[in-house]
N, C-alpha and C positions, 0 to 999 in steps of 0.2 A: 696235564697233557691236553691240550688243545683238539677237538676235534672239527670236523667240517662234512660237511656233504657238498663236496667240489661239483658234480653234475649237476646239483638243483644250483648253486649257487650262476657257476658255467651258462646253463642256458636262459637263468634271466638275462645275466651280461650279453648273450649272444643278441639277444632280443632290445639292448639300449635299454634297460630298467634297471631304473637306479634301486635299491631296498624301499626307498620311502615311493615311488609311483606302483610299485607292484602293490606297495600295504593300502594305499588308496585305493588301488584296481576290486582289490579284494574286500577293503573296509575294514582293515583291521590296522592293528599300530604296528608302528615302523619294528618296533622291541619285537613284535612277535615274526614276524618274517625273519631278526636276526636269530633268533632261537631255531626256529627251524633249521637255515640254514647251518648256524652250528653244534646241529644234531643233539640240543637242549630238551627240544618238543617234539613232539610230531602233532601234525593236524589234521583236527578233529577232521568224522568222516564225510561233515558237509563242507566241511572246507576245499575237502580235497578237488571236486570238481571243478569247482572252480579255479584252482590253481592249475590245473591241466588245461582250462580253455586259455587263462591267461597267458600259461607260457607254450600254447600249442601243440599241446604231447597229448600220449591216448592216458587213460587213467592207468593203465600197466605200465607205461614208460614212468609215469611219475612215481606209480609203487617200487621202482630198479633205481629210481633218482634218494629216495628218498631212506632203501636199505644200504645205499653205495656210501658209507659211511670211514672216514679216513683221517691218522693224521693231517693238520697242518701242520705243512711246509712251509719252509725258508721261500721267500718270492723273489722272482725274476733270475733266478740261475737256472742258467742252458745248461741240457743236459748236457752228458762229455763226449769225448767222440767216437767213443763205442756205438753210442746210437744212432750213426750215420751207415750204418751199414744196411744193407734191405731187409735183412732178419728185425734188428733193432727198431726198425720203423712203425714194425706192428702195433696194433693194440694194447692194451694191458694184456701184459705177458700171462693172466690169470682169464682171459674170457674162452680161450677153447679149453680152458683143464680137466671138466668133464667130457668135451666131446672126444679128448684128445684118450679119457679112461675109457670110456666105452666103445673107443677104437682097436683099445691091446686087450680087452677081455673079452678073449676068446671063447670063453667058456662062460655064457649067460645064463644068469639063476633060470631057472623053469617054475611053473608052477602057480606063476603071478594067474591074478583074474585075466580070460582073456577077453578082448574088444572087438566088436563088432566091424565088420568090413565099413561101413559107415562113417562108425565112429574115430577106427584108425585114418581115412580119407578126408573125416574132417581135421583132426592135427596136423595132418602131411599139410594141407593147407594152410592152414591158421601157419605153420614153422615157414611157410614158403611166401604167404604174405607178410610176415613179420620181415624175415628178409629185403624184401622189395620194396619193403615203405623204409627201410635203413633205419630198423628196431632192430640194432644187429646184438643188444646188451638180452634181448626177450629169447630171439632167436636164439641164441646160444644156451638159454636158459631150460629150455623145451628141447632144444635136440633129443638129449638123449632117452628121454623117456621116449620119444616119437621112434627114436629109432629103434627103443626094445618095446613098444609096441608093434610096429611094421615086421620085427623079427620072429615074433611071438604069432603073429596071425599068419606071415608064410610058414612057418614049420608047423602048425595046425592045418592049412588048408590044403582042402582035396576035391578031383574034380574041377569041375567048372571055376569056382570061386578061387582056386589055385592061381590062377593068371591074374584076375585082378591085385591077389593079396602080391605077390611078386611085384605087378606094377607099383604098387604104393610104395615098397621095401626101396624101389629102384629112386622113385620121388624124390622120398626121405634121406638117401644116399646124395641124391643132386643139391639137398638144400646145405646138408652137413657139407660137401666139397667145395659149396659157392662161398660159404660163410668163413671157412678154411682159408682158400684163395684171396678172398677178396682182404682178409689180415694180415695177407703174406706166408701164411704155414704152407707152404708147397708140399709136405711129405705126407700130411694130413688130409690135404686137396685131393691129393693123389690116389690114398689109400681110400679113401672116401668114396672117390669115383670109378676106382676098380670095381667096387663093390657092388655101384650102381650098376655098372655094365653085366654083371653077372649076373644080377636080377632079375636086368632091364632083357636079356637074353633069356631067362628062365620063361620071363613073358612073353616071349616070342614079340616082344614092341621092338620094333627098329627105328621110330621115331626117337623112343626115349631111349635106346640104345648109342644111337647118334649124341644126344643129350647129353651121356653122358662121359663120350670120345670126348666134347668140347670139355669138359670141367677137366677131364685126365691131364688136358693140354693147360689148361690154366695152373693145375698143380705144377706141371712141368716146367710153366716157365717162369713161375716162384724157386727153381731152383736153379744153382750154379750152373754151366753148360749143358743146360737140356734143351734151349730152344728149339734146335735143331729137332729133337725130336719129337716135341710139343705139334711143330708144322706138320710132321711126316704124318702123325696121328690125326691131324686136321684136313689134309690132301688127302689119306686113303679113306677116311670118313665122307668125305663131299663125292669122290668117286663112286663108292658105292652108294648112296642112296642115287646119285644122279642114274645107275643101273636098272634104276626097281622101274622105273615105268610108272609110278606111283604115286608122282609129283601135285597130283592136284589133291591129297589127302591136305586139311589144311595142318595136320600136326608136320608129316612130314616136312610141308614147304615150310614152317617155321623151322624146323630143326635142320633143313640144309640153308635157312637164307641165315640161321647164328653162327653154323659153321664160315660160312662165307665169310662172314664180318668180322669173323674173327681171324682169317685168314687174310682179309685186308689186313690188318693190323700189324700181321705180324711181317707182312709183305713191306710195308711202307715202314715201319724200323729197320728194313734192309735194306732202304734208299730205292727199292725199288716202284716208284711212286705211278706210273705207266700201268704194270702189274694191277697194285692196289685200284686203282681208279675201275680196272676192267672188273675184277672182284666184285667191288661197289657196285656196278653199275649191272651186274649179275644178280646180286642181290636184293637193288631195286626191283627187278625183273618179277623176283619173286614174292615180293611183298606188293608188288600191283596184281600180281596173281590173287594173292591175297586178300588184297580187295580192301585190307583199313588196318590200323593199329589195333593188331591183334595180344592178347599172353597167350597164347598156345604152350602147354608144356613150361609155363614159366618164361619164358623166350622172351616176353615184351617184342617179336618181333614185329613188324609192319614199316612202311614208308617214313615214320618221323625217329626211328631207332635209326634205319638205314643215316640217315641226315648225321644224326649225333654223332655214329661211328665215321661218316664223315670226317669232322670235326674230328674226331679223335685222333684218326689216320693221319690227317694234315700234320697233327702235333706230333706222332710219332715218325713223321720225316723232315721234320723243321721248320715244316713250311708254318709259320705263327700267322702270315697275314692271311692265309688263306683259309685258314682256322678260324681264324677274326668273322673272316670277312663271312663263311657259313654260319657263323652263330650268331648273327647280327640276323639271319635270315630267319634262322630256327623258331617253330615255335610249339616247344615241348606242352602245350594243353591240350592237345590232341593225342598224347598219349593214356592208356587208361590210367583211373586215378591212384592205384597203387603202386603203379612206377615212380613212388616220390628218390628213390634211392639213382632211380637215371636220370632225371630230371636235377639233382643236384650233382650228378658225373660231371654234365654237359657243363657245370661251372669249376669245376676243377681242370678239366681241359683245357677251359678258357683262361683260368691262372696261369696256365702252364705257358697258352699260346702270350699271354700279354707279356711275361717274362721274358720267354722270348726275343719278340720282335721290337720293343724298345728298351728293354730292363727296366721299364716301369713297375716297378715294387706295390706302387699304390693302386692301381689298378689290378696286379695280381692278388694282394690280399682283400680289394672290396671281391671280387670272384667268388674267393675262396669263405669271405664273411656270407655269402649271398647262398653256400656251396649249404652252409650249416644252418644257416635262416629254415633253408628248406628242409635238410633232415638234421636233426639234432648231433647224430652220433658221427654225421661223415667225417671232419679233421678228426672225431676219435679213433675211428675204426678203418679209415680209407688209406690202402698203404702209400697210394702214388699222391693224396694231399699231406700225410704229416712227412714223405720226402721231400717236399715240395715248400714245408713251413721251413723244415728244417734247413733247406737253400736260401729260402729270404731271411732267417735266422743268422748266418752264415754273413750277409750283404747288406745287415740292418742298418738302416737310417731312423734313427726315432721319429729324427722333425717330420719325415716323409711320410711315415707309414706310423702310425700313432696305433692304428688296431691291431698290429703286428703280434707285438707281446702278449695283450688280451688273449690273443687268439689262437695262440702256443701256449698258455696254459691253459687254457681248457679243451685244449688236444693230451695234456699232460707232459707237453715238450718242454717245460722247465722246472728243474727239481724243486 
């Protein structure tokens, strides 16, 4: 039985390295890069750094590359057409199986060491930056210890320390609903981000309370006819903070201008493109408030997020050229540096827009080549690019689009 390490293999290919220029890169023979790859060897521990600067990864994404260890498969069969569904588009059906355990056990051991306020807000971090660089294979790794840390320090604390432990609990609830959402689990998003709300309310924080309205709305509209309700929960959240008087906090103004943009969003998939623009142009408001590309709260909000969701809007009302023509403008370096996971959004969008406005196939897969350059795991993990592969899959011209196939199996789109 043949084995493979598909994601070490996957992101050299991503990268244009053939087996023999990586073995040069590195200085070692061609034989031993193919060993590696089929899960023959593993490499020694000074090797390892260097194989992470080569193919761009942190040294923990190469350690996830390198235990992701699997048959090989039969090559270039599409998968069937079950997997055309938005359920089906997700990730490996196995990367939330623990967040998805520690979501129905109800009844959490007691009694573990517990961790210091500190220490639990350093994980909450580390799982929320993992997220945002679109280290979604780490993130999910770390959930749930983070989240029966964060569980274990609110049911300990008292007094003062009380509210902070709660805020963390509400954090750690936001990073589990994003990672949820952003793979398509809607019921999980959901659950996820009740949880946060209830926290994020024990803390008496209305910013992260707000925070985590928006994620509730993202599990919603991962599911069958909830849009509708997704929006109501997005309009009565922007209402009430716009109430507080409060506006110049900067978390606040981050947590109403994500509401906002995510209410463009969802305005301009209604055709209503008028709407969305004023939205937008609301939300600019508040990110010049703001004063620069901020993460407040996780948010990445500020003036060049406003730009992207732009772009994105365009796309969600057809308009492709107008999408074009914003991302041609865009220039995502002025976001902070661990927005790598938006920074590779904005070229998913732009697949979407090139599809679009000429059916040019080959411009939408250089997009979506350019999508994964920048984070390794996006055609893995991003549900709107492997729906997206799976339509060019669908329209394929070989002669045209030569990276196509590549590019759909190391998303896992062909059995």
């Amino acid at each position: 039985m043949a084995l493979k390490r598909h994601r070490l293999c996957q992101r050299r290919k991503a990268l244009g390295h053939s087996q023999e220029r990586l073995a040069d890169i590195l200085g070692v023979e061609r034989s031993t890069v193919v060993r590696w790859e089929n899960a023959e060897t593993d490499p020694q521990p000074w090797h390892r750094s260097r194989i992470a600067s080569a193919l761009g990864v942190t040294l923990e994404q190469l350690d996830e590359m390198l235990v992701d260890v699997s048959v090989a498969a039969h090559r270039g069969q599409i998968m069937g057409d079950e997997t055309r569904s938005p359920a089906s588009c997700a990730a490996r059906s196995d990367l939330l199986s623990d967040l998805r355990a520690f979501l129905t056990s109800y009844l959490t051991p007691t009694g573990r060491p517990a961790r210091s306020l500190v220490e639990v807000r350093r994980s909450v971090g580390r799982v929320h930056s993992h997220y945002q660089r679109a280290s979604y294979t780490s993130a999910a790794r770390l959930l749930p210890d983070v989240l029966s840390q964060s569980t274990e320090l609110a049911s300990r604390a008292v007094g003062t320390p009380r509210r902070g432990a709660f805020r963390l609990l509400a954090a750690a609830y936001v990073a589990a609903a994003k990672l949820a959402a952003k793979v398509g689990d809607g019921e999980s998003a959901l659950l996820a981000a009740d949880r946060a709300s209830t926290a994020a309310r024990l803390a008496d924080d209305q910013a992260l309370t707000a925070v985590a309205a928006y994620q509730a709305a993202c599990g919603l509209m991962r599911l069958p006819g909830r849009t509708a309700d997704a929006e109501q929960i997005i309009r009565t959240s922007i209402d009430r903070l716009a109430l507080t008087g409060r506006n110049a906090n900067p978390d606040l103004l981050s947590a109403r201008g994500a509401l906002l943009l995510l209410a463009a969003l969802m305005t301009a998939a209604r055709g209503n493109q008028k709407e969305a623009a004023h939205l937008l142009t609301q939300a600019e408001g508040l990110a010049t408030a703001l004063g620069a590309d901020r993460n407040r709260l996780w948010t990445g909000f500020g003036p060049t997020n406003v730009m992207i969701h732009a772009v994105s809007a365009a796309v969600q009302a057809g308009n492709a050229n107008q999408a074009l023509e914003l991302g041609a403008r865009l220039d995502t370096s002025r976001l902070p540096p661990v927005l790598i996971g938006r920074r590779a959004q904005v070229h998913v969008d732009l697949a979407a827009a090139a599809l679009m406005s000429s059916g040019d196939r080959s411009f939408s897969v250089l997009h979506l080549l350019e999508a994964e350059r920048i984070a390794a795991e996006t055609v893995y993990a991003n549900l709107q690019a492997r729906a997206l592969l799976l339509d060019l899959l669908a329209k394929e011209r070989r002669v045209a689009t030569p990276g196509l196939r590549p590019l759909a199996g190391r998303a896992g789109l062909l059995a």
